[in-house]
Residue, then its C-alpha position, 0 to 999 in steps of 0.5 A: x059635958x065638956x068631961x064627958x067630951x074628953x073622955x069620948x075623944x079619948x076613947x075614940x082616938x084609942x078605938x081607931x089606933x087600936x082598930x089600925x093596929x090589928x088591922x096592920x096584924x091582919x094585912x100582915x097574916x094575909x101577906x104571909x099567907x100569900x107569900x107561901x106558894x107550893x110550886x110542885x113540878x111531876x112528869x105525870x099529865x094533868x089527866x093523871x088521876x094523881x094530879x086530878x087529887x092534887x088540883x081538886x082536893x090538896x090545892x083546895x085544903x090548903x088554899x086558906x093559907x097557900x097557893x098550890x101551883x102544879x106544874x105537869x108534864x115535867x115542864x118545870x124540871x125534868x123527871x128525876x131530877x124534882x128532888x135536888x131542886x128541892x135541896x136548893x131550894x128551887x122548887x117546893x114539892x115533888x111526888x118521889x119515887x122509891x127509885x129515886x130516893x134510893x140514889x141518895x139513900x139505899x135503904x128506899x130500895x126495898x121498897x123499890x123491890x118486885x112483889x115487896x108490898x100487897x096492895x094499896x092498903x098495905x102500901x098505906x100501913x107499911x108508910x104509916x108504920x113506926x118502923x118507917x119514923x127513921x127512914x124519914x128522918x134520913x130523908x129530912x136530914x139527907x136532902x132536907x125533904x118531908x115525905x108528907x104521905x103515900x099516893x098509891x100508883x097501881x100495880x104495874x103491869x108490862x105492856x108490849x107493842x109486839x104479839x108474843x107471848x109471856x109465861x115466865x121472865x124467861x121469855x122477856x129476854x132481849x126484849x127492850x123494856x123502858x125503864x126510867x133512869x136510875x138503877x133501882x129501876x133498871x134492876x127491876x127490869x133485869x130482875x123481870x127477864x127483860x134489857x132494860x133501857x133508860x128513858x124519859x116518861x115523856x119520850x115512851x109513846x114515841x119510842x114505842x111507836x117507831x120500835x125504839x124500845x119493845x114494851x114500858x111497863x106502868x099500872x093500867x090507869x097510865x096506860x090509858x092516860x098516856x095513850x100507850x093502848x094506840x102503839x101496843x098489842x099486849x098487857x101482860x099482867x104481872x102486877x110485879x110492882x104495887x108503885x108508889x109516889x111520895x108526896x114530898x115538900x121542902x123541909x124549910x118550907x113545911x118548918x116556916x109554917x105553924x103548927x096549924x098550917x102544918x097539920x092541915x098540910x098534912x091533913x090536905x095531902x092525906x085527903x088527896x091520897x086517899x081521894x086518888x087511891x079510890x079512883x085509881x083503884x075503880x079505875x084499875x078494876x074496869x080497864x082490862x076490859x077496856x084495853x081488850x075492846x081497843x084489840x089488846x091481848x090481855x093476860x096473867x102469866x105465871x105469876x109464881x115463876x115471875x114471883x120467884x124470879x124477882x125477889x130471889x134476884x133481889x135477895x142475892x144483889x147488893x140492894x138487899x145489903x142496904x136494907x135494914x136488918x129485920x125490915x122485910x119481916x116487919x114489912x111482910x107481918x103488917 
């Protein structure tokens, strides 16, 4: 008995050393999985179906080993300037625009260009292509950011406060449309006809209101959000831009996960794209209407005289002599 005892006793004190450890090794787990905190700052409203997918469909997927903090409305850095916080490590993820990363690498450019992508689902194909493998790579070496998947912004159509009508690009001109600041944009709205003017997604209502500037142009969905309908008169359909954000994260913070975490990142923001898509493009089929129930002229112009217009500006500027050769047909045969 007084054996048995012993080996008991031994069993025992080996059992709870064994139990402290691996209970060590979960408190361990659960302090990483705690330490990682996605912080993602974006100038879009929380109503913005992009930050609706991102709060309701990436935030959960990754909740079992990170917390997803939204910050909206610019509030945490201001527009534009999301993927350099990123650089120095002061933020974790952003939604980039193709006009913004063309500031740091030209070839992004094309997919800045009027009438370059179809639809969503080309837009979807084209991110998700072999060709795009080094454009990524650039981003992760020049800036150190991981473009994780593609969210489709809608088609962007202009939209005036003033009641003039729009045929061609030729009747945009000296009309002051905001733009947002970097020069891939501003060319985009030289290349439509219109006198672009630099300013903050923030401030548009406001210059619209008081005639600061004529028009802005964003998909329908935005134009809803934002409440740009209540200082307007028209929408001009040109769906000249089939827009985009690139849900981004920091290269170091997407590296210090495992393999696991990664995929199910990836596998989140996938999920929330996807989710956000579908509702943007539901949303997109019934605001016309809306818009014209609010008193808004409503209308497609010529679309073939905007089409030419645009693309044959693009082709004859510097922005195409960043674009990889043979790019723009394997875009336009996806």
């Amino acid at each position: 008995m007084k054996v048995l005892s012993k080996v008991s006793a031994k069993g025992l004190n080996h059992f709870l050393k064994t139990a402290t450890l691996v209970a060590g090794l979960v408190s361990v787990s659960v302090a990483s999985a705690a330490d990682i905190k996605l912080r993602l700052s974006a100038p879009s409203s929380e109503t913005d179906q992009r930050a609706v997918a991102l709060t309701t469909v990436f935030g959960p997927g990754v909740a079992s080993f990170a917390e997803f903090e939204p910050h909206w409305n610019a509030s945490l850095f201001k527009q534009g300037t999301e993927l350099e916080a990123i650089a120095r490590g002061n933020l974790d993820m952003a939604m980039a625009s193709a006009q913004e990363l063309a500031e740091f690498i030209p070839e992004f450019s094309i997919f800045s260009a009027g009438y370059m992508h179809r639809d969503a689902a080309h837009q979807v194909a084209v991110f998700n292509a072999d060709f795009m493998e080094p454009l990524k790579e650039k981003v992760e070496d020049t800036l150190g950011v991981k473009l994780l998947t593609v969210i489709y912004l809608g088609r962007r159509q202009l939209n005036l406060r003033e009641d003039m009508k729009v045929s061609t690009p030729a009747d945009l001109k000296g009309v002051k449309l905001r733009m947002p600041g970097s020069e891939a944009w501003q060319f985009l709205g030289k290349a439509l006809g219109a006198n672009p003017t630099p300013m903050a997604f923030t401030e548009v209502y406001t210059a619209l209101q008081t005639g600061a500037v004529d028009g802005q142009d964003n998909p329908l969905p935005t134009d809803k959000d934002a409440k740009f309908y209540e200082v307007t008169k028209q929408i001009v359909l040109t769906s000249h831009l089939v827009d985009l954000n690139y849900l981004a994260i920091s290269k170091k913070v997407y590296d210090k996960m495992t393999p696991a975490q990664q995929k199910q990142l990836v596998k989140a923001a996938n999920d929330a794209a996807e989710f956000g898509r579908n509702n943007q493009l539901k949303l997109e089929s019934e605001l016309a209407d809306f818009f014209r129930e609010q008193g808004l002229k409503v209308y497609e112009p010529n679309l073939d005289a905007f089409r030419t217009h645009v693309q044959k500006a693009y082709l004859e500027s510097d922005f195409s002599d960043t674009w990889p050769e043979g790019l723009v047909e394997k875009i336009n045969n996806l």
